[in-house]
C-alpha atoms as a printed R data frame, in Angstrom:
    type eleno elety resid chain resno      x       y       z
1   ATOM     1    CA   UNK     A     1 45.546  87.674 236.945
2   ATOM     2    CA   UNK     A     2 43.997  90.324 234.356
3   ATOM     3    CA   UNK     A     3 44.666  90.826 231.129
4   ATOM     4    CA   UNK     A     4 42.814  93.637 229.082
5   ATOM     5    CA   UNK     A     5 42.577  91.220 225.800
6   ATOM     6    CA   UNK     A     6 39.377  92.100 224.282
7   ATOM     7    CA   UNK     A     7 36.779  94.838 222.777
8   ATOM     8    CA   UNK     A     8 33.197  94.122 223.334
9   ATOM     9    CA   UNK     A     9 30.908  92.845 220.845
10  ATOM    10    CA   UNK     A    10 28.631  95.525 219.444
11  ATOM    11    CA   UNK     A    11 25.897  95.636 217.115
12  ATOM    12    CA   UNK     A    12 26.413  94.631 213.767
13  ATOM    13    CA   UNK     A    13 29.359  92.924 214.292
14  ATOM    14    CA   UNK     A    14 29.781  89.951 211.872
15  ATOM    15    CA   UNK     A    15 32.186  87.082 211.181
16  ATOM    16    CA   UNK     A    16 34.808  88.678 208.630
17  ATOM    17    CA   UNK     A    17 35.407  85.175 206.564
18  ATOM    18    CA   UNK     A    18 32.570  84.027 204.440
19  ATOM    19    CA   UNK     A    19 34.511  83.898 200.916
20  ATOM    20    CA   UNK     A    20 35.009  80.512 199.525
21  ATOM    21    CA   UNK     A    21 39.129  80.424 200.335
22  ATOM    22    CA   UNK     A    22 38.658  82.612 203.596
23  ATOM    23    CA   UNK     A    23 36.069  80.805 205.175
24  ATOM    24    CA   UNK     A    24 36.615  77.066 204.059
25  ATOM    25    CA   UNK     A    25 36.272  74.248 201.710
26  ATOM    26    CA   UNK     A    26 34.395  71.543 201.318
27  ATOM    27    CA   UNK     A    27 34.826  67.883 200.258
28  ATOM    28    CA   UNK     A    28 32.110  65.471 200.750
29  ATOM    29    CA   UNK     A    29 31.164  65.649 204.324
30  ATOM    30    CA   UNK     A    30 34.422  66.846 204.872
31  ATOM    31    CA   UNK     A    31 34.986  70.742 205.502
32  ATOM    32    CA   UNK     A    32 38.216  72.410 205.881
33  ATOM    33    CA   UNK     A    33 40.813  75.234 206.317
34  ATOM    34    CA   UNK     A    34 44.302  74.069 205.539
35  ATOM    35    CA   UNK     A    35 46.230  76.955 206.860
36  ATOM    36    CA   UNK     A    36 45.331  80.391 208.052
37  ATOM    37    CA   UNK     A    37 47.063  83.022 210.368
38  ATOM    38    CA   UNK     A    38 46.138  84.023 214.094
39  ATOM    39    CA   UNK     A    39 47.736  86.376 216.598
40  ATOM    40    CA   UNK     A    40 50.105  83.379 217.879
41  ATOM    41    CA   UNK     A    41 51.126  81.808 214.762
42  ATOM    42    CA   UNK     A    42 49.432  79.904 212.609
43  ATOM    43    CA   UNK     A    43 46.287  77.257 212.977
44  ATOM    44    CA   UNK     A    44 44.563  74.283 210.877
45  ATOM    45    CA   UNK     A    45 41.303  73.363 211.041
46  ATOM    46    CA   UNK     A    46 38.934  70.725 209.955
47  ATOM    47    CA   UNK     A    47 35.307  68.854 210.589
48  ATOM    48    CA   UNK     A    48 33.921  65.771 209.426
49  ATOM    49    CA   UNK     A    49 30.522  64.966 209.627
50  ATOM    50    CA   UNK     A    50 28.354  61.833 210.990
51  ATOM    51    CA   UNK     A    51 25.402  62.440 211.862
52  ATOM    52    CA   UNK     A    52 22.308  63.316 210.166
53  ATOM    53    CA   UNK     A    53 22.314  67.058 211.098
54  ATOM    54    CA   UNK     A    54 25.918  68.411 212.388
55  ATOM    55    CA   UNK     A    55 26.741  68.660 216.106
56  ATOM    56    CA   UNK     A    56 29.677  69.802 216.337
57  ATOM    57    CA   UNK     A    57 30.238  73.785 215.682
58  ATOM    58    CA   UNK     A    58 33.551  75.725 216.278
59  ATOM    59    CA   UNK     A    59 35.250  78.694 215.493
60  ATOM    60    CA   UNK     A    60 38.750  80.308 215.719
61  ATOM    61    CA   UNK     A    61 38.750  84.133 216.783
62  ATOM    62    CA   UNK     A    62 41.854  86.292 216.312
63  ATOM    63    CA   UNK     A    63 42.815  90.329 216.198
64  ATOM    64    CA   UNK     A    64 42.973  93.380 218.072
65  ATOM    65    CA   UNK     A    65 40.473  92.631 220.941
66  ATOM    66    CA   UNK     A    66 40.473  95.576 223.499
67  ATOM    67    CA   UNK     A    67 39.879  99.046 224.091
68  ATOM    68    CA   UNK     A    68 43.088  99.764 226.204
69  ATOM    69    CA   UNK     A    69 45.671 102.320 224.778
70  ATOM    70    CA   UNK     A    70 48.131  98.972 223.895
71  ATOM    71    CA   UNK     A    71 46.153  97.337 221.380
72  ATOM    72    CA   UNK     A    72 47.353  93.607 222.958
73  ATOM    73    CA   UNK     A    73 45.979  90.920 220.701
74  ATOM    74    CA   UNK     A    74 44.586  87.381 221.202
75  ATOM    75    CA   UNK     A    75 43.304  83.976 220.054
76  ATOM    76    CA   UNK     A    76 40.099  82.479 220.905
77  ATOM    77    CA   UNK     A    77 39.479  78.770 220.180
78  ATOM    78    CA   UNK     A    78 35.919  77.243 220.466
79  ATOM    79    CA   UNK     A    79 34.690  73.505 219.862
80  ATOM    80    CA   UNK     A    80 31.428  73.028 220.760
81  ATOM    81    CA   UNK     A    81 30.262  69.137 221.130
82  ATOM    82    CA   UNK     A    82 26.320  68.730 220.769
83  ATOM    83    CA   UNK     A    83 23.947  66.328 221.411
84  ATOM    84    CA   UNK     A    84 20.263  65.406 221.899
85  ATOM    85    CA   UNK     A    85 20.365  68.387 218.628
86  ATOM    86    CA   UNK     A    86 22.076  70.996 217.308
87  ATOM    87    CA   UNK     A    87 20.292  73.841 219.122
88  ATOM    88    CA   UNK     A    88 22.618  74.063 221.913
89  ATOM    89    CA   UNK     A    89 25.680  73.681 220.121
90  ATOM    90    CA   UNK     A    90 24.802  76.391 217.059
91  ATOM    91    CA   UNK     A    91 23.913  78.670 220.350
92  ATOM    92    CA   UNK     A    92 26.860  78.889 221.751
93  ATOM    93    CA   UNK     A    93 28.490  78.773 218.844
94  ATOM    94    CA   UNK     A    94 26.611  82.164 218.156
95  ATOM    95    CA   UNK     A    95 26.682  83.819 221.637
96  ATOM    96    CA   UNK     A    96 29.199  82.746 223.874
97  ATOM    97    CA   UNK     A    97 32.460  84.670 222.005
98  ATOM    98    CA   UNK     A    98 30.222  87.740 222.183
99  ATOM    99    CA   UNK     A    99 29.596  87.597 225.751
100 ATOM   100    CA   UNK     A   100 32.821  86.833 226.535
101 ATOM   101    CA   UNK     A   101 33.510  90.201 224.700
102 ATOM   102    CA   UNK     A   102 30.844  91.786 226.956
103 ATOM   103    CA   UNK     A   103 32.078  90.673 230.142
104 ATOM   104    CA   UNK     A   104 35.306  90.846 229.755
105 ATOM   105    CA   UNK     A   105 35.231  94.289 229.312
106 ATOM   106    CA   UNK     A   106 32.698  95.248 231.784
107 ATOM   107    CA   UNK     A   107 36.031  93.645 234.162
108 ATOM   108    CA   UNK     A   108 38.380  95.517 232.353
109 ATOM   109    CA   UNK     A   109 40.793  92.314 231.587
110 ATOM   110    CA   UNK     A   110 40.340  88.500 231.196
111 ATOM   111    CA   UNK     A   111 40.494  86.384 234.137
112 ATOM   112    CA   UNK     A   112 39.057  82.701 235.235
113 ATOM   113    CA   UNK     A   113 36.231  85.189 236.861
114 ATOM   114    CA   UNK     A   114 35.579  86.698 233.676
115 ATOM   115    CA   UNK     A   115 35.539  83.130 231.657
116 ATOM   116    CA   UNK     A   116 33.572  81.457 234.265
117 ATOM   117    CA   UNK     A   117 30.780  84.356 234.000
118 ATOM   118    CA   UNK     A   118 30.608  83.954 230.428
119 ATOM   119    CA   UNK     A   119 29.657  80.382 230.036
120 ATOM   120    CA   UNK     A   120 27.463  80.607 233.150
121 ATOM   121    CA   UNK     A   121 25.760  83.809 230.960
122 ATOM   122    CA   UNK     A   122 25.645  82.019 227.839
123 ATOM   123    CA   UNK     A   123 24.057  79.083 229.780
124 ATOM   124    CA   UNK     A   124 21.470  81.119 231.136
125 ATOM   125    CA   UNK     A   125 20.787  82.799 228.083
126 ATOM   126    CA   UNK     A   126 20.052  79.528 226.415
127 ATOM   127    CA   UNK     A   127 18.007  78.213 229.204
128 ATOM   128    CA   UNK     A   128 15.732  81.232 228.474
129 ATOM   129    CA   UNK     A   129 15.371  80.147 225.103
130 ATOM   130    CA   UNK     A   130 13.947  77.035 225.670
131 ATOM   131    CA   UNK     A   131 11.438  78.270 228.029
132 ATOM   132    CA   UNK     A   132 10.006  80.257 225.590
133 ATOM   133    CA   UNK     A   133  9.965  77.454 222.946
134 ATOM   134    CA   UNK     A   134  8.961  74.929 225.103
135 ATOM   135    CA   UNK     A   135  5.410  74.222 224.358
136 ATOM   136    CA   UNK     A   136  5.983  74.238 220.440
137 ATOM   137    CA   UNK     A   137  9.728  72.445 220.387
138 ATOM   138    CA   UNK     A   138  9.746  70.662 223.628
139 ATOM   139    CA   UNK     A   139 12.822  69.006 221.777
140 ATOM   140    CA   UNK     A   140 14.971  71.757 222.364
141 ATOM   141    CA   UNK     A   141 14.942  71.134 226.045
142 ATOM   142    CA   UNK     A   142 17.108  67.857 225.761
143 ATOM   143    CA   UNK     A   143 19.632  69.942 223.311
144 ATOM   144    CA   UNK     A   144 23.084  70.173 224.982
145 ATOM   145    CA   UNK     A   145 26.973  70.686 224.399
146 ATOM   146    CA   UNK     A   146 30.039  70.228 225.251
147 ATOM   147    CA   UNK     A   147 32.378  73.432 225.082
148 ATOM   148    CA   UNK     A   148 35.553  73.755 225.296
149 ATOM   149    CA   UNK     A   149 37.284  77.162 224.985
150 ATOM   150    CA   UNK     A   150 41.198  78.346 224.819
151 ATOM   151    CA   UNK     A   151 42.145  82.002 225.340
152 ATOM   152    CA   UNK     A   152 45.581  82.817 224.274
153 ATOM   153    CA   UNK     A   153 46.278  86.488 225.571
154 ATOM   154    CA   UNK     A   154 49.706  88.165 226.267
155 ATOM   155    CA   UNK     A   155 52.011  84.930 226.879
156 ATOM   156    CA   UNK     A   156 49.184  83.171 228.869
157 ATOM   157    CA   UNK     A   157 46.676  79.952 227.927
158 ATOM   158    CA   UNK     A   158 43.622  80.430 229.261
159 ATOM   159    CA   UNK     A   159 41.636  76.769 229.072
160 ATOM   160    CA   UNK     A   160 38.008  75.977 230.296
161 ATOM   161    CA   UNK     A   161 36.215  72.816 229.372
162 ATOM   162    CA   UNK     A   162 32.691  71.702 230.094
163 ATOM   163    CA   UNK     A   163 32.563  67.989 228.865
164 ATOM   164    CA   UNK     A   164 34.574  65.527 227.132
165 ATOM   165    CA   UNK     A   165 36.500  67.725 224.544
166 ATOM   166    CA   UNK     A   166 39.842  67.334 225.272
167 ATOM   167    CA   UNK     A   167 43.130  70.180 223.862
168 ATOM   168    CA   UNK     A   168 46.289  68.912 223.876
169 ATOM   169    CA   UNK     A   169 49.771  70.437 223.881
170 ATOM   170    CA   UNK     A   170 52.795  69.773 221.578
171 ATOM   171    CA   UNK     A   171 55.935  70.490 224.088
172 ATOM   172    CA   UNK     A   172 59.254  69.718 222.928
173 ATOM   173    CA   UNK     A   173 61.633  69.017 225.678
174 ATOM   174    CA   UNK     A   174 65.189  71.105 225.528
175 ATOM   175    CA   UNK     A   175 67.078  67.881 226.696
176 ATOM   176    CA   UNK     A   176 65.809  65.338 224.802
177 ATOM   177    CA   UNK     A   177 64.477  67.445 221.559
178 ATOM   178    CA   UNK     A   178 61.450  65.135 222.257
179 ATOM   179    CA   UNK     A   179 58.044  66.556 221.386
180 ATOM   180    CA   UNK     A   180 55.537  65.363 224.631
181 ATOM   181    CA   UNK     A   181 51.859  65.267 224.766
182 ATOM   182    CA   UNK     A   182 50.375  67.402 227.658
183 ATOM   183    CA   UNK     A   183 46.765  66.968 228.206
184 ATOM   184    CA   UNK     A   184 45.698  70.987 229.112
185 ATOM   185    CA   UNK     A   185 42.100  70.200 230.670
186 ATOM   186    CA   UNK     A   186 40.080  68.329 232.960
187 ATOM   187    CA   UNK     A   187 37.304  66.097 231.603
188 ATOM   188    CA   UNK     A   188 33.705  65.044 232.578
189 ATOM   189    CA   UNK     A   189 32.914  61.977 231.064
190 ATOM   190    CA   UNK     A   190 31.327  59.511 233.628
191 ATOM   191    CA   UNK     A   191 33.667  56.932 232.547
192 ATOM   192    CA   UNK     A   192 36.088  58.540 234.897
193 ATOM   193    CA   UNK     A   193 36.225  57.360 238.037
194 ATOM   194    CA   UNK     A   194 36.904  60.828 239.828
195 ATOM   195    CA   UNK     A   195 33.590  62.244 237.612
196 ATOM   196    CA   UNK     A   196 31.695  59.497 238.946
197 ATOM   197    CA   UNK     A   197 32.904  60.431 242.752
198 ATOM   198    CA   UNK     A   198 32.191  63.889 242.291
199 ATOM   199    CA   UNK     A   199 28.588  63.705 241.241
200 ATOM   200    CA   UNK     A   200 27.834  60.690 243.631
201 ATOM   201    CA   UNK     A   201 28.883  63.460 246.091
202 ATOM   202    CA   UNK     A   202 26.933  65.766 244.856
203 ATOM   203    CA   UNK     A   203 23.908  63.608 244.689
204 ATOM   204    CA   UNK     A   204 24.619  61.993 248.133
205 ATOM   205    CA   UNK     A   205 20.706  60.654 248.666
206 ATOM   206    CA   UNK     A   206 20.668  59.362 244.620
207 ATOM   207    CA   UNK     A   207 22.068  55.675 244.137
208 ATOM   208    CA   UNK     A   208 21.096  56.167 240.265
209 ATOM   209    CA   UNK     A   209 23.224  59.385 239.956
210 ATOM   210    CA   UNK     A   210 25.333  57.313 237.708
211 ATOM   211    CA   UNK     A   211 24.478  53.876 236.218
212 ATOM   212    CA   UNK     A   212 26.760  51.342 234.504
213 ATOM   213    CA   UNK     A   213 24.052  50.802 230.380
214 ATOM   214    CA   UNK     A   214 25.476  48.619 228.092
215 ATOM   215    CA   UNK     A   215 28.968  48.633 229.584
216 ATOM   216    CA   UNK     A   216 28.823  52.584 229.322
217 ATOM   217    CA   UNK     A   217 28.394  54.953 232.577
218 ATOM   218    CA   UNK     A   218 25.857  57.094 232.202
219 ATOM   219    CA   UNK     A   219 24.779  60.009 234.465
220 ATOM   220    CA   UNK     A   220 20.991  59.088 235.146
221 ATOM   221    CA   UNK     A   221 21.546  56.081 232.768
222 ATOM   222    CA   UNK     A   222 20.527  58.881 230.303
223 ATOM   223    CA   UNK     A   223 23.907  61.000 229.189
224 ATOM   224    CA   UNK     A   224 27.482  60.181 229.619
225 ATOM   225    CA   UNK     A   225 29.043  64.142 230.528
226 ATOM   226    CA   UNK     A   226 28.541  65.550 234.098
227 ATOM   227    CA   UNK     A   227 28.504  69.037 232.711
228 ATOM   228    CA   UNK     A   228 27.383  70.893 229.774
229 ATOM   229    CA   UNK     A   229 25.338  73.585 228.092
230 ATOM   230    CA   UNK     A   230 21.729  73.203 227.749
231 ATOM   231    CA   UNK     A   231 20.395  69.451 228.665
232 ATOM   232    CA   UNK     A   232 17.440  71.548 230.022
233 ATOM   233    CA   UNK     A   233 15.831  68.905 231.108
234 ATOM   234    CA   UNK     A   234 18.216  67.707 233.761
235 ATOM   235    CA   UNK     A   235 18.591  70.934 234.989
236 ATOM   236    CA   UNK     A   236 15.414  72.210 235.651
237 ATOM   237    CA   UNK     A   237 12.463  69.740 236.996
238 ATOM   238    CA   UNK     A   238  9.559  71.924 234.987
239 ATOM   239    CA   UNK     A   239 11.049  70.237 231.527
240 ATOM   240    CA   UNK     A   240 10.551  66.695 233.267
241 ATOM   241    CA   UNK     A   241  7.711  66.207 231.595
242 ATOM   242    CA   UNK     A   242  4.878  66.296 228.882
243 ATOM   243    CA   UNK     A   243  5.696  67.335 225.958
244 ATOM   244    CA   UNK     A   244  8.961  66.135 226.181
245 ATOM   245    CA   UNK     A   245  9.898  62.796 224.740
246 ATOM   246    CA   UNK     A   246  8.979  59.777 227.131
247 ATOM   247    CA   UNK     A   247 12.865  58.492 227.194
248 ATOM   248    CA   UNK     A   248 14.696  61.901 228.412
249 ATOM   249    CA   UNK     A   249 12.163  62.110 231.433
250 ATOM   250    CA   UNK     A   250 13.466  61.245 234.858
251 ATOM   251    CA   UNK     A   251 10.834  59.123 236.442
252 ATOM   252    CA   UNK     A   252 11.511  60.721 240.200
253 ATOM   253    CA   UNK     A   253 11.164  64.772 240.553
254 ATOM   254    CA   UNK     A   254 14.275  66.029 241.090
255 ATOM   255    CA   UNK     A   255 15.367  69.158 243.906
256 ATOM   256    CA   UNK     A   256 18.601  70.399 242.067
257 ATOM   257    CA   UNK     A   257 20.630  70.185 238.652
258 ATOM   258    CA   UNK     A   258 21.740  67.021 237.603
259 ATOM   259    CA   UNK     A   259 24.001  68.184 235.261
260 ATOM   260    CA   UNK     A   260 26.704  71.585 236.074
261 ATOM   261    CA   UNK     A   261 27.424  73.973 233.116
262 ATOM   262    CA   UNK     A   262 30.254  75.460 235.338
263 ATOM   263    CA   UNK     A   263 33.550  75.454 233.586
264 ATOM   264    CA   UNK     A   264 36.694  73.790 234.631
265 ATOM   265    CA   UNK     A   265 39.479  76.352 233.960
266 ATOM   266    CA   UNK     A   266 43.217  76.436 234.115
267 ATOM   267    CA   UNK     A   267 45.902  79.189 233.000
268 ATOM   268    CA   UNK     A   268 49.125  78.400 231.719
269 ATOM   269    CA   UNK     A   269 52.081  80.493 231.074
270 ATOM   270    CA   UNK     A   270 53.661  79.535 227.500
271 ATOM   271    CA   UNK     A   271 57.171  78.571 227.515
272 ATOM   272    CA   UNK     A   272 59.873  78.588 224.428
273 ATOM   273    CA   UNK     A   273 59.385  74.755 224.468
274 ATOM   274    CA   UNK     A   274 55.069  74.790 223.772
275 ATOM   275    CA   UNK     A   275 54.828  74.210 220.098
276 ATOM   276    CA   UNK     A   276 51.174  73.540 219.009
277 ATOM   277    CA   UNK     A   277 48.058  73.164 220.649
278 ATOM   278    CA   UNK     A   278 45.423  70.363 219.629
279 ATOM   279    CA   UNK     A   279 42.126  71.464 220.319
280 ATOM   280    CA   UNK     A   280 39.435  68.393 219.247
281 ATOM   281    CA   UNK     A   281 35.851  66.858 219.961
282 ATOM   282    CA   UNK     A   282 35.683  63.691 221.801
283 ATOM   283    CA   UNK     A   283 34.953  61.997 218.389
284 ATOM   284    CA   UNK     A   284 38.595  62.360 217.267
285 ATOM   285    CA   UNK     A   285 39.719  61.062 220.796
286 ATOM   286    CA   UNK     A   286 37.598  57.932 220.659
287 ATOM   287    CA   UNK     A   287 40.036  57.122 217.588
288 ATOM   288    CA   UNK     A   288 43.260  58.260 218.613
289 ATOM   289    CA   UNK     A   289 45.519  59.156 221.683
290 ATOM   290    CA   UNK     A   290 47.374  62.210 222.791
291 ATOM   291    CA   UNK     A   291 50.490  60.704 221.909
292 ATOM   292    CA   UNK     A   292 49.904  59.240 218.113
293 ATOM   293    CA   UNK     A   293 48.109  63.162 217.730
294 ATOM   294    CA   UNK     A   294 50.793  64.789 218.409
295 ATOM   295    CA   UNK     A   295 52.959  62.608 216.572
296 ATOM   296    CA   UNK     A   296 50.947  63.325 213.389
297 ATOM   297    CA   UNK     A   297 51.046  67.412 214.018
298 ATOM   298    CA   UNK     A   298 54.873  66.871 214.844
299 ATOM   299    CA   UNK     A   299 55.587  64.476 211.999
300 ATOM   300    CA   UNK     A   300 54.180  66.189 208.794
301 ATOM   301    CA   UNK     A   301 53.510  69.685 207.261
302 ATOM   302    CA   UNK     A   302 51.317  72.241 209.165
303 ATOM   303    CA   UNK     A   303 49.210  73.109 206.000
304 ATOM   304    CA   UNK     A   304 46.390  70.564 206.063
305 ATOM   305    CA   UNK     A   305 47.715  68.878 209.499
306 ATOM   306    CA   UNK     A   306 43.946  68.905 210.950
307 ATOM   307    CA   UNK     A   307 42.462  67.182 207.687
308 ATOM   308    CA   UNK     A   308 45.574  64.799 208.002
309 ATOM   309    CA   UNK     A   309 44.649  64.101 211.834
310 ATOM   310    CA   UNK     A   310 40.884  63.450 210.795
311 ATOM   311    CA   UNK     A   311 42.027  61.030 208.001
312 ATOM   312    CA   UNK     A   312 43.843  58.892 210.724
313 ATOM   313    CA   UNK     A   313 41.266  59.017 212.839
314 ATOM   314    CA   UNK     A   314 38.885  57.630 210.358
315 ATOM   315    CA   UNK     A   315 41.327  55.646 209.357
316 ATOM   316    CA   UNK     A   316 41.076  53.851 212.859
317 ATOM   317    CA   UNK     A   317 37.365  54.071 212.691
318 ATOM   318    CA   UNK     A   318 37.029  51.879 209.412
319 ATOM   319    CA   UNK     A   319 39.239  49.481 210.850
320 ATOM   320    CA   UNK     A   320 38.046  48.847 213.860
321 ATOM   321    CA   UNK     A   321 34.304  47.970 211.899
322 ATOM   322    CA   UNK     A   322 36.506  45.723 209.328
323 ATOM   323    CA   UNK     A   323 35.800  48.157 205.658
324 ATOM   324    CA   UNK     A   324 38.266  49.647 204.180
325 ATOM   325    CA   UNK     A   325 38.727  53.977 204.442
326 ATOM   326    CA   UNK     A   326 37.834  54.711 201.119
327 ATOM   327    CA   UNK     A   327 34.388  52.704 201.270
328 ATOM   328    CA   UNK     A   328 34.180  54.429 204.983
329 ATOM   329    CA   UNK     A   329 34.014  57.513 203.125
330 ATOM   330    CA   UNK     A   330 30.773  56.628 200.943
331 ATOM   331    CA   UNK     A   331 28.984  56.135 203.599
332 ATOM   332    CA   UNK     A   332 26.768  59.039 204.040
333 ATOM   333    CA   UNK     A   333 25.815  61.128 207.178
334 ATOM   334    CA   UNK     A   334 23.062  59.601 209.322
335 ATOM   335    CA   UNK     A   335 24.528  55.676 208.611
336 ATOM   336    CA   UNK     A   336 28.294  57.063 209.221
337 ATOM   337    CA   UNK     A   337 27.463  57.664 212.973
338 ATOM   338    CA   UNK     A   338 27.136  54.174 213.502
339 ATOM   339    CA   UNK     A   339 31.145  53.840 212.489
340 ATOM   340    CA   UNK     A   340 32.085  57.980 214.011
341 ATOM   341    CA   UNK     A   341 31.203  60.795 215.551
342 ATOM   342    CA   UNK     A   342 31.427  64.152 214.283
343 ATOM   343    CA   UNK     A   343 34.794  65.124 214.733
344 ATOM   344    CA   UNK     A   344 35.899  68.553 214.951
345 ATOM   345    CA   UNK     A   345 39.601  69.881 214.947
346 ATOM   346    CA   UNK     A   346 41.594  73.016 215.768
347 ATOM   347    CA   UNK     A   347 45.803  72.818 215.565
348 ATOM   348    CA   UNK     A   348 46.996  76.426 216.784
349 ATOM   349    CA   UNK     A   349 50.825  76.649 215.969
350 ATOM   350    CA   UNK     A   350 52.540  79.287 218.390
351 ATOM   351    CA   UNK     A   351 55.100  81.719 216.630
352 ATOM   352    CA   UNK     A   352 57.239  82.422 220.044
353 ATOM   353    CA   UNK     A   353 58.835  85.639 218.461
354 ATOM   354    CA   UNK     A   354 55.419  86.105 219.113
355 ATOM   355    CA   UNK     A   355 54.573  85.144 222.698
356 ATOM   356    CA   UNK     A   356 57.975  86.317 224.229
357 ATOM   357    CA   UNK     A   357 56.727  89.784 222.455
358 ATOM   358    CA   UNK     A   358 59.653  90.754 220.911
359 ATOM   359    CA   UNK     A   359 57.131  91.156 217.542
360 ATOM   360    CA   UNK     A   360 53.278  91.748 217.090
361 ATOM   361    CA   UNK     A   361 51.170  89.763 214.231
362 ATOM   362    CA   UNK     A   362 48.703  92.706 213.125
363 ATOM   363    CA   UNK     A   363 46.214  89.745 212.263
364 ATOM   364    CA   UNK     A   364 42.206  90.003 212.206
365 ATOM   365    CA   UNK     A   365 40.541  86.597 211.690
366 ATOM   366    CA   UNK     A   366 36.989  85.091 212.331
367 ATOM   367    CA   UNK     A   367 35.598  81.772 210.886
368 ATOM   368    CA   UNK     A   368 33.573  79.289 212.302
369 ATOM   369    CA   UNK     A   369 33.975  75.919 211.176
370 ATOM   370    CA   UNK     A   370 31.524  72.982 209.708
371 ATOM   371    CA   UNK     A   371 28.701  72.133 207.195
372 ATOM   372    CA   UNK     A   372 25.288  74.011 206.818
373 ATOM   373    CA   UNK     A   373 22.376  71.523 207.314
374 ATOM   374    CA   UNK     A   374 21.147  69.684 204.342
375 ATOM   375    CA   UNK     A   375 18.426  71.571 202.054
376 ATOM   376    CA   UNK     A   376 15.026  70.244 201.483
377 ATOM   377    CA   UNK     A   377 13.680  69.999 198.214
């Protein structure tokens, strides 16, 4: 199925949303956008940091995306999980919406074809990069991310994951006025069983394809996701060695990628009853489960629903370590990972006036979500 959703990405093009209201606020290592407007509805967003440098990157994309006679509009939804750096995860963060842009209109329409080529691109792309950085930031080749994407074009939901981000849907059931948590994407986290049977597949002649480290399953003992962006140096043998760091490198050559940057993707047709859509790193899932989410979303206000869904999440986080939430929050970045994870947050609200089409939200929106880096002085 095709959909002609989106105008490509041309020179100069920059993100619209860079005033202090437009584009965010912060609050500690808190940043935030209570309420804005997309093609669909309405959204929420929200990132809390815990690491030294920040990880995670997202952004929310919405307006007039194509160059067909109709003008359709859409919504674009990006978290971006990194690790091992944030090289990978500012990349795609940078490039992946833009060559989704590109290829999408080279196929005249969106389609799982069309997604899949785009992350495989962007992939490539950043593979390049750190070939040409190697020798002076060897680093960069154990950079990766996570990515998870949602496409919202002309009554569909397009959804492709690489990782352990997770989107979740808010459906409210016509018998039962019940709102239900429906879990939109598949995972790849070796602590699944069916992760750990695909790769051991995969890797057929490798009995240390996966490895059960401190109670954790790890792929190579080294990472715990079976596919993502970047992680160069499980993907191509020439960055298994010297300079790089003595504990990323593999000691056996290896013939073929360890890790797969293709995307899993599935479409689904919005009904009347989908309500929301709960788009969030893995750190907010560690805390909290699809149900007591979308509980939350369903339960209070939409303005400020993602900061409220962090709260509770930290909320779980200081108890679980025994110290109360408001001495949680003092803690700074760096020392806070060892209680969280960056957690990133996206709650799209869909309008269906909107996606049955009997109206059209004339709405042009770009911001990316999260902290800059700390200055040196």
């Amino acid at each position: 199925m095709v959909k002609p959703c989106w105008r490509p990405c041309v020179e100069g093009d920059r993100p619209r949303c860079r005033g202090s209201d437009s584009s965010g606020r912060f609050d500690g290592l808190l940043w935030y956008k209570d309420l804005g407007q997309h093609a669909y509805g309405v959204f929420s967003m929200a990132v809390v940091q815990a690491n030294s440098m920040l990880e995670d990157q997202s952004q929310l994309e919405s307006g007039p995306l194509s160059l067909s006679n109709s003008n359709p509009r859409g919504t674009f939804v990006g978290v971006y999980d990194g690790h091992g750096g944030t090289e990978a995860s500012h990349y795609v963060n940078e490039h992946l919406f833009c060559n989704l842009k590109k290829v999408a209109t080279e196929h005249q329409g969106m389609s799982e074809h069309v997604i899949k080529k785009s992350f495989l691109e962007t992939e490539r792309n950043f593979l390049s990069l750190v070939e040409k950085q190697w020798l002076g930031k060897p680093q960069i080749a154990s950079a990766g991310s996570c990515c998870l994407v949602g496409i919202i074009c002309d009554g569909l939901l397009y959804i492709a994951n690489v990782g352990d981000s997770r989107v979740v849907l808010g459906r409210t059931e016509r018998a039962t006025h019940e709102t239900k948590a429906i879990p939109l994407c598949t995972e790849h986290n070796a602590s699944i069983e069916s992760v750990r049977e695909e790769l051991q597949k995969m890797h057929p002649h490798d009995p240390q394809i996966v490895v059960l480290k401190h109670k954790v399953w790890r792929v190579k003992g080294l990472i715990q996701v079976s596919r993502s962006i970047g992680d160069a140096y499980l993907k191509k043998a020439e960055f298994n060695r010297e300079p790089l760091l003595p504990r990323f490198r593999l000691p056996e050559p290896f013939l073929k990628p360890v890790l797969s940057a293709e995307p899993s993707i599935t479409v689904h047709k919005l009904s009347r009853g989908d309500k929301f859509l709960i788009f969030a790193s893995d750190g907010l899932w560690e805390q909290l489960s699809n149900e007591e989410a979308v509980d939350i979303v369903n339960s209070y206000p939409r303005n400020g629903i993602a900061r409220r869904l962090i709260k509770a999440a930290l909320e779980e986080a200081a108890k679980k370590r025994e110290v109360r939430y408001a001495d949680l929050k003092k803690i700074d970045r760096g020392v806070r990972r060892h209680f969280h994870d960056d957690i990133s947050v996206i709650v799209a609200f869909l309008d269906q006036n909107v996606i049955n089409g009997s109206s059209i939200r004339n709405t042009t929106f770009s911001i990316k979500g999260g902290i800059p880096p700390p200055t040196s002085s």
